[in-house]
DRENDO-1510 file (C-alpha; in Angstrom, 1 decimal, always signed):
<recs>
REC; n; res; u; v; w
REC; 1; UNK; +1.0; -21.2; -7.1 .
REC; 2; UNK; +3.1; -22.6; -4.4 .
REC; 3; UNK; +5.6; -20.3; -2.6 .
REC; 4; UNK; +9.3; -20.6; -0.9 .
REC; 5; UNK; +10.3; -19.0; +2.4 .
REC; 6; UNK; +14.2; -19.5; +2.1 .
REC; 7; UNK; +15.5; -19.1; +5.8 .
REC; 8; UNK; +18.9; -20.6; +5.6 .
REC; 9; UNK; +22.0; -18.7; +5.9 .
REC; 10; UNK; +24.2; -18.3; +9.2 .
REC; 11; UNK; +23.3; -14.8; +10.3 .
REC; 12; UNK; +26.3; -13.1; +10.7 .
REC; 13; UNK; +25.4; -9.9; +10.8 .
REC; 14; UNK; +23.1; -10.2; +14.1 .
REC; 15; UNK; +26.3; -12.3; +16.0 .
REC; 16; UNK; +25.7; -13.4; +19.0 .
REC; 17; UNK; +22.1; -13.4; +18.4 .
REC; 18; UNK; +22.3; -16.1; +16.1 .
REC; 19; UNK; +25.2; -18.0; +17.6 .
REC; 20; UNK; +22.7; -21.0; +18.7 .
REC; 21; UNK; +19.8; -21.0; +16.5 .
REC; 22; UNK; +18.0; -19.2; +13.4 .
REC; 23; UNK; +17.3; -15.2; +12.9 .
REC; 24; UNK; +14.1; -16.5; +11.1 .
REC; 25; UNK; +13.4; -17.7; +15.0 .
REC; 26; UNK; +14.3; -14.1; +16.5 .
REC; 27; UNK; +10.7; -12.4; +18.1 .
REC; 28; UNK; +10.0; -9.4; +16.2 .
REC; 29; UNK; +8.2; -8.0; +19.1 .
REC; 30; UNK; +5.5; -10.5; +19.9 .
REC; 31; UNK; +6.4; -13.1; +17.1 .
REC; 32; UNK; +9.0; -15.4; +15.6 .
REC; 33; UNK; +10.4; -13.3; +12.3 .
REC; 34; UNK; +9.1; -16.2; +10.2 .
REC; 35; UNK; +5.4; -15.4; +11.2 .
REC; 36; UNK; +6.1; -12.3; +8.7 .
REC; 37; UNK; +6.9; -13.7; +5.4 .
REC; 38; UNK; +4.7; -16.5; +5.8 .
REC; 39; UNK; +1.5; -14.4; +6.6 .
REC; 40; UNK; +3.0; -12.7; +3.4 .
REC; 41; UNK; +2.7; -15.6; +1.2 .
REC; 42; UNK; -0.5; -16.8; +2.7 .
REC; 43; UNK; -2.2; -13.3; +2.3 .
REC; 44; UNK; -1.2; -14.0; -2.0 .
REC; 45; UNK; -3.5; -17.0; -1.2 .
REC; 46; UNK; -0.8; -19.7; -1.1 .
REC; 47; UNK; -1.7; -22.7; +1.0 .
REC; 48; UNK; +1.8; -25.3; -0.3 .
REC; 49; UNK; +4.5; -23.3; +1.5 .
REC; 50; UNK; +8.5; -24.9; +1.3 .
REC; 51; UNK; +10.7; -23.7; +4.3 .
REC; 52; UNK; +14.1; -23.6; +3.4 .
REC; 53; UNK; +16.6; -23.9; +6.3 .
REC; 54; UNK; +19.7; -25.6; +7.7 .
REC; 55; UNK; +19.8; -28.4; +9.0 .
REC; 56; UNK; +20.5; -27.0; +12.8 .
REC; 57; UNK; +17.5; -25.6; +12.6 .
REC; 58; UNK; +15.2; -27.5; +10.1 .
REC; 59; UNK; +13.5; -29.0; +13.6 .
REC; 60; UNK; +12.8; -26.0; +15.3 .
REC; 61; UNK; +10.7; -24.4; +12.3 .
REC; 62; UNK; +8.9; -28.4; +12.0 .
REC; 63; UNK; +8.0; -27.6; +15.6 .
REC; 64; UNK; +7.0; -24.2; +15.5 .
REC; 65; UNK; +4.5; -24.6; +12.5 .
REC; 66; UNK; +4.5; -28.4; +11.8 .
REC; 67; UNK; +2.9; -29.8; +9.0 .
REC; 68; UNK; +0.6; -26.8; +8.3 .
REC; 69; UNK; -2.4; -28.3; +8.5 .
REC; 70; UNK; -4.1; -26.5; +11.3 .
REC; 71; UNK; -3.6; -23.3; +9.3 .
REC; 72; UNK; -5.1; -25.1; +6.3 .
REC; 73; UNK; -2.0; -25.1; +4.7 .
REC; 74; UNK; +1.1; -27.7; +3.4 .
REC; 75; UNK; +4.1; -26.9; +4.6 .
REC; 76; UNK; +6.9; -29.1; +3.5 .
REC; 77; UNK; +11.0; -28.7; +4.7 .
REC; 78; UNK; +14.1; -28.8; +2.9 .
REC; 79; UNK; +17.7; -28.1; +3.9 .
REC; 80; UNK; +20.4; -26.0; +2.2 .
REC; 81; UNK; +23.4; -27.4; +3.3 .
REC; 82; UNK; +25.6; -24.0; +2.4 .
REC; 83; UNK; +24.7; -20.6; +2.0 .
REC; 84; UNK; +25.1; -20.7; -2.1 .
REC; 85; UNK; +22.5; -17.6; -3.0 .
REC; 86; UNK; +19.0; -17.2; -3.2 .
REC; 87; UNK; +19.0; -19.0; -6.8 .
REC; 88; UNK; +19.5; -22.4; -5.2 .
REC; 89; UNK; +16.4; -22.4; -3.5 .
REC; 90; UNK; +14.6; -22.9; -6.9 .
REC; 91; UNK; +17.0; -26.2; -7.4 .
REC; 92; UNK; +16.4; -27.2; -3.6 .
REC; 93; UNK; +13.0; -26.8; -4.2 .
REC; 94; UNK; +12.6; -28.0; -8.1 .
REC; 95; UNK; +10.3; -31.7; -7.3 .
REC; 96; UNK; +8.2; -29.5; -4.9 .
REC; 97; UNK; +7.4; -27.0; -7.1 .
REC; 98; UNK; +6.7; -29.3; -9.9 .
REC; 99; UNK; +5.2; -28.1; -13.0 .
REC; 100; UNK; +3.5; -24.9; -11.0 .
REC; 101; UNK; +4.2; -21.2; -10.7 .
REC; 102; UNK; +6.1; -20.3; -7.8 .
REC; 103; UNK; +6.5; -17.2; -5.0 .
REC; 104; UNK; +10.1; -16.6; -3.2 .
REC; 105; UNK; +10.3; -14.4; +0.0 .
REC; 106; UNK; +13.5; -13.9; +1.7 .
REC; 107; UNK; +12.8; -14.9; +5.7 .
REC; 108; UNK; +14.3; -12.2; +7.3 .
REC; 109; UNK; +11.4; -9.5; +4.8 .
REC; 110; UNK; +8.7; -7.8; +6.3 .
REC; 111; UNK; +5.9; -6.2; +4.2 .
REC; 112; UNK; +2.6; -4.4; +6.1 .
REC; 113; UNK; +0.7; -1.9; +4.6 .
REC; 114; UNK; -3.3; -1.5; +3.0 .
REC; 115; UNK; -4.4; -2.6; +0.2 .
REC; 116; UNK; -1.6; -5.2; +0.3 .
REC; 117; UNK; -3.3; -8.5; +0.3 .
REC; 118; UNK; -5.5; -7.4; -3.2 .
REC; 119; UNK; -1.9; -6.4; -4.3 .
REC; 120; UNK; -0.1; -10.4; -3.5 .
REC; 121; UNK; -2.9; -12.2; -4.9 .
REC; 122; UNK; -3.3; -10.1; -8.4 .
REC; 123; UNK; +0.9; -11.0; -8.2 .
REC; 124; UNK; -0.3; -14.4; -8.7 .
REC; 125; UNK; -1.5; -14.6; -11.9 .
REC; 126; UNK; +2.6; -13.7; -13.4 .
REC; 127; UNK; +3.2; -14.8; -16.9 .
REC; 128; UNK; +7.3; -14.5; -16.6 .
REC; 129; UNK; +8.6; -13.0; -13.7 .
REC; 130; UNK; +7.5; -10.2; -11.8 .
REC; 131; UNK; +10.2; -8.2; -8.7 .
REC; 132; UNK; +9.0; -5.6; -6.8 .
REC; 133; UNK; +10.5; -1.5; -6.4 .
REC; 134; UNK; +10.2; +0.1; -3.2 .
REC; 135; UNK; +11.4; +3.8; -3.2 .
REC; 136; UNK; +14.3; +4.0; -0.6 .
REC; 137; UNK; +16.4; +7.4; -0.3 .
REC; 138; UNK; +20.0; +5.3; -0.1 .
REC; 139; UNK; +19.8; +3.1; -3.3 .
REC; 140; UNK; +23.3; +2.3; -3.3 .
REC; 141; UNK; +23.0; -0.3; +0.1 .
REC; 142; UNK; +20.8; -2.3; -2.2 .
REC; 143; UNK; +19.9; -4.1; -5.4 .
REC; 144; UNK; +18.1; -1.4; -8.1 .
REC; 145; UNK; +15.6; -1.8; -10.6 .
REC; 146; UNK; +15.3; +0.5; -13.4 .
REC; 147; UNK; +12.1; +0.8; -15.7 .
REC; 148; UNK; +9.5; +2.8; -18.6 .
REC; 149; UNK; +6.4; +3.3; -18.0 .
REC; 150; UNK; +4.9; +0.1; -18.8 .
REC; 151; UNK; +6.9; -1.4; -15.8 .
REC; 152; UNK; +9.1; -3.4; -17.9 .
REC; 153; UNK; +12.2; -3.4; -16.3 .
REC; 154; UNK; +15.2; -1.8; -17.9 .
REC; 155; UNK; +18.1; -2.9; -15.9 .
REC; 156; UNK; +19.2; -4.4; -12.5 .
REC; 157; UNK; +21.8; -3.4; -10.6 .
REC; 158; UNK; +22.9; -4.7; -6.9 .
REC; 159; UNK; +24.5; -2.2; -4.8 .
REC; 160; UNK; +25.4; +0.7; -8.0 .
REC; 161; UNK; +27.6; +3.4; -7.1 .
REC; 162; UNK; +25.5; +5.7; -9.5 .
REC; 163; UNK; +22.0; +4.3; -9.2 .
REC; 164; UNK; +19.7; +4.7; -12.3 .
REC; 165; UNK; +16.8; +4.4; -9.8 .
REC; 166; UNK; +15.7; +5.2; -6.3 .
REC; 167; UNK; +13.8; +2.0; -6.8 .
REC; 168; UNK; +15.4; -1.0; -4.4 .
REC; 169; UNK; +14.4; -4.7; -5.1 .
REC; 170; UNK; +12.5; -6.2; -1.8 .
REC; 171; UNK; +13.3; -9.8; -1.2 .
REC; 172; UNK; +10.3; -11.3; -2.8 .
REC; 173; UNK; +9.6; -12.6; -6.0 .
REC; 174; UNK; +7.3; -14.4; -8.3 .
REC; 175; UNK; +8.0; -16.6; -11.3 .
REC; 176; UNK; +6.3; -18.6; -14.2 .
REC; 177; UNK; +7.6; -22.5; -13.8 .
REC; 178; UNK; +10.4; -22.0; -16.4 .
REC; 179; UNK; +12.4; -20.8; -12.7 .
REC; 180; UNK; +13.4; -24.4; -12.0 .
REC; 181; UNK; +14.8; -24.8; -15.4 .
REC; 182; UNK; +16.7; -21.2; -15.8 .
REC; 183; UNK; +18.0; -21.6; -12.0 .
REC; 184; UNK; +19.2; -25.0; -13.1 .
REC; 185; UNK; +21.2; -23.6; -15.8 .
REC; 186; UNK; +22.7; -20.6; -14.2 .
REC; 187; UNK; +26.4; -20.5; -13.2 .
REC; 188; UNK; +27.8; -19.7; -9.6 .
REC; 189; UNK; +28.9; -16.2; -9.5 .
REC; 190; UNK; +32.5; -15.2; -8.4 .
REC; 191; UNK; +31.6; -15.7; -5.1 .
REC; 192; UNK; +30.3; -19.2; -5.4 .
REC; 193; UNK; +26.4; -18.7; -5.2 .
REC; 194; UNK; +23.6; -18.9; -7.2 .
REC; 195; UNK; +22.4; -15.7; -7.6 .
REC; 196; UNK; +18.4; -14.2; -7.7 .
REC; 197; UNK; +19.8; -11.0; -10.2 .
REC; 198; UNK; +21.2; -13.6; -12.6 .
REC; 199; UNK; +18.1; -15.5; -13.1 .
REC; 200; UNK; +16.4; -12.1; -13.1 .
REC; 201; UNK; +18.3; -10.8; -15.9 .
REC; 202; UNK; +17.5; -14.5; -17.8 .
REC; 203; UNK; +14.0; -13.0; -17.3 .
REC; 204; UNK; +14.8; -9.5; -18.5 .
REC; 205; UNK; +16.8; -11.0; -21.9 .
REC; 206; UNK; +13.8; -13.1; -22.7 .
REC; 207; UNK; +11.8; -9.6; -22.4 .
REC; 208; UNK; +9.6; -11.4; -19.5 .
REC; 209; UNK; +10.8; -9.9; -16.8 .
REC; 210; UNK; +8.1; -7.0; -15.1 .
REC; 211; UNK; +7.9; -4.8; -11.8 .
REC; 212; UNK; +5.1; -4.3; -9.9 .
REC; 213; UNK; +5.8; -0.8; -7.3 .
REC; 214; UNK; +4.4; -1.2; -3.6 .
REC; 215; UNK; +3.0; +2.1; -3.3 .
REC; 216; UNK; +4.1; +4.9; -0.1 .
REC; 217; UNK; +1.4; +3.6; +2.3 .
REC; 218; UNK; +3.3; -0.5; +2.4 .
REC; 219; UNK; +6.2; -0.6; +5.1 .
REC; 220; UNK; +9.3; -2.8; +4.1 .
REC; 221; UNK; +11.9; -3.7; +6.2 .
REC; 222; UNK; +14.7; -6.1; +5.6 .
REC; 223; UNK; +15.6; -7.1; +9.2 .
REC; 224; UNK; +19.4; -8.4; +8.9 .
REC; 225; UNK; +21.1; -6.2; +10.9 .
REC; 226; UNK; +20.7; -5.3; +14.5 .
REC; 227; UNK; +19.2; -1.2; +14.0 .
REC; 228; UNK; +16.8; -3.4; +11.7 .
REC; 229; UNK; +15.5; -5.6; +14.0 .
REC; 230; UNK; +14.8; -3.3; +16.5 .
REC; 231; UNK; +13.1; -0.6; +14.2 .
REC; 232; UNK; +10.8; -3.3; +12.9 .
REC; 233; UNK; +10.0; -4.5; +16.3 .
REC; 234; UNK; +9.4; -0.6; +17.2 .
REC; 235; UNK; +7.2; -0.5; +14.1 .
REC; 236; UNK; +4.9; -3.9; +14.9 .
REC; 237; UNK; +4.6; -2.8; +18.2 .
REC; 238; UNK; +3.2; +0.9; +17.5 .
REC; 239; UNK; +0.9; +0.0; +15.3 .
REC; 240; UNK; -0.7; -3.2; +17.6 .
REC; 241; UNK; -0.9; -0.8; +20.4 .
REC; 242; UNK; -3.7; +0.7; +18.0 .
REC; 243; UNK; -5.1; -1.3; +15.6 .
REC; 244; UNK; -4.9; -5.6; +15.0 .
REC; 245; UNK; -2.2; -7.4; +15.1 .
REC; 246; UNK; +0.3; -7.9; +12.3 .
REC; 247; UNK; +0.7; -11.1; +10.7 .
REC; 248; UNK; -1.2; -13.3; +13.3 .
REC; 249; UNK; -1.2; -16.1; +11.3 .
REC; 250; UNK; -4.1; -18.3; +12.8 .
REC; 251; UNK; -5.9; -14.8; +12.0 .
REC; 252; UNK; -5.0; -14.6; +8.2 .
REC; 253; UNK; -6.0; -18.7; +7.7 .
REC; 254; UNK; -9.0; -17.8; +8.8 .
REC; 255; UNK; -9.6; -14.3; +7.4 .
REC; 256; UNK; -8.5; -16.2; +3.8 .
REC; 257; UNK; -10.8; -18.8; +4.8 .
REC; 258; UNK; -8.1; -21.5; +4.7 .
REC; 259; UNK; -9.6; -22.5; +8.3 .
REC; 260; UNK; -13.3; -22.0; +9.5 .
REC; 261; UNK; -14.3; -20.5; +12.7 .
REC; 262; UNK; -14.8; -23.8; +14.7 .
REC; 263; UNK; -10.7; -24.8; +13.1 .
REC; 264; UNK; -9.8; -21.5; +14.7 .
REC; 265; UNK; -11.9; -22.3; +18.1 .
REC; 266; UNK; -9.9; -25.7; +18.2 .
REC; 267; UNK; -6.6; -24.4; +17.4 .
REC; 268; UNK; -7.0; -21.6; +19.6 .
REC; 269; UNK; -8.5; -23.5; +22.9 .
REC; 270; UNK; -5.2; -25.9; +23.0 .
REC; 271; UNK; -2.6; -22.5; +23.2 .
REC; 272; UNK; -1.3; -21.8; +26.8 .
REC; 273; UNK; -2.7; -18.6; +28.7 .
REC; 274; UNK; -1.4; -15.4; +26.9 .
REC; 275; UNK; -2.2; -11.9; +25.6 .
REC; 276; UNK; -1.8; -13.8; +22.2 .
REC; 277; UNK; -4.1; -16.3; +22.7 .
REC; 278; UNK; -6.7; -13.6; +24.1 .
REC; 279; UNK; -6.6; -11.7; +21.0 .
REC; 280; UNK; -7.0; -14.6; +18.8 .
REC; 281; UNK; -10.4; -15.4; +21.1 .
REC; 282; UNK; -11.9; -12.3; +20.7 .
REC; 283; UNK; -11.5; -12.3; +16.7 .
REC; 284; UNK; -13.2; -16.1; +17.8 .
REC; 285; UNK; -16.4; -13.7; +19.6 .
REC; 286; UNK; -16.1; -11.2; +17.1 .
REC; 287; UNK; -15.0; -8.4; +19.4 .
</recs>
């Protein structure tokens, strides 16, 4: 499986934050917000990684993460040129996903929680599609999923004035390789973007369509707004303060055995003096 991290998109929301450069770039406490999804998609065991971004900031993520090698990944960069919906990133993206299966994770998503990294990989194996349900008490701010017991989703709504559900769709997803072709074919909504709930209910009409439920102990936030950002960095910096850090990513390569110990060492031994680069060495000493 290959996987997607589409952060494009001008961040209006987070203005004057974003006035000069990408949210995906903002620190969520100790780290750039892009360190999150993409620890997320390596933790599913996916080494070819696609950054979607524009083109004002397509350089900053190349020299941030370059070529992904010293993680023991690929990670190759495309631009979306507009904002046209989620859905594009599957035509962006079509000649690098080839004839694989593919994962999509919003850039500004943030998933923590136990048991997660068994719960990503097993994602992996999707015949169709699979999108995720995450009990929130204010349905209505987001995109719904309803569904029987046997997961199989019943209906998608974005934003419902009577949700069906308490169930809210997080911005990740996993898809069979017949994406490319149903995003291809999809029209632009009213609004002039390809959207993910239209290639979703594709899925859903071709009875294919499946939703796996992150269970109470996984944390979610979707950091687009400002209250978002801060209760996230809030969040990451709690639970460092008493146990490992979150979505280190030299320390996921190497705990998914992308890297070994002496790749670590090497990576490690050319960062700059910081508390960063101290916790990295003691996972190096085994401390």
């Amino acid at each position: 499986m290959k996987g997607i991290i589409l952060a494009g998109g001008s961040g209006t929301r987070l203005y004057p934050l974003t006035s000069t450069f990408s949210k995906q770039l903002l620190p969520i406490y100790n780290k750039p917000l892009i360190y999150y999804p993409l620890s997320t998609l390596m933790l599913a065991g996916i080494k070819d990684i696609l950054i979607i971004s524009t083109e004002n900031d397509k350089d900053s993520f190349k020299n941030l993460l370059g070529d992904g090698s010293k993680f023991g990944c690929n990670f190759v960069y495309k631009v979306q040129k507009k904002p046209n919906g989620i859905g594009q990133a599957f035509i962006i993206g079509k000649d690098f996903i080839s004839d694989s299966k593919v994962a999509l994770i919003l850039g500004d998503n943030i998933f923590y929680g136990s048991g997660i990294r068994k719960f990503l990989k097993t994602s992996t194996k999707v015949e169709g599609a699979y999108i995720f349900a995450y009990e929130v008490q204010d349905p209505k701010r987001f995109g719904v999923v309803e569904f029987d017991k046997n997961n199989n989703v019943l209906s998608i709504e974005e934003k419902p004035l009577n949700p069906r559900s308490n169930f809210a769709i997080p911005g990740l997803y996993f898809y069979d390789n017949n994406v490319v072709e149903i995003a291809k074919n999809i029209s632009p909504s009213e609004r002039g973007e390809y959207e993910i709930t239209d290639i979703n209910k594709e899925y859903l009409k071709n009875k294919s369509l499946k939703v796996r439920i992150f269970n109470r102990g996984t944390t979610w936030f979707d950091t687009g707004t400002f209250e978002s950002l801060s209760d996230a960095s809030h969040f990451i910096r709690l639970n460092e303060q008493r146990q490992k850090k979150i979505s280190c990513i030299e320390e996921v390569a190497y705990k998914m055995k992308f890297i070994s110990k002496n790749q670590l060492s090497n990576l490690v031994h050319g960062y700059k003096e910081s508390e960063y680069k101290n916790y990295l060495l003691n996972i190096i000493s085994g401390l």
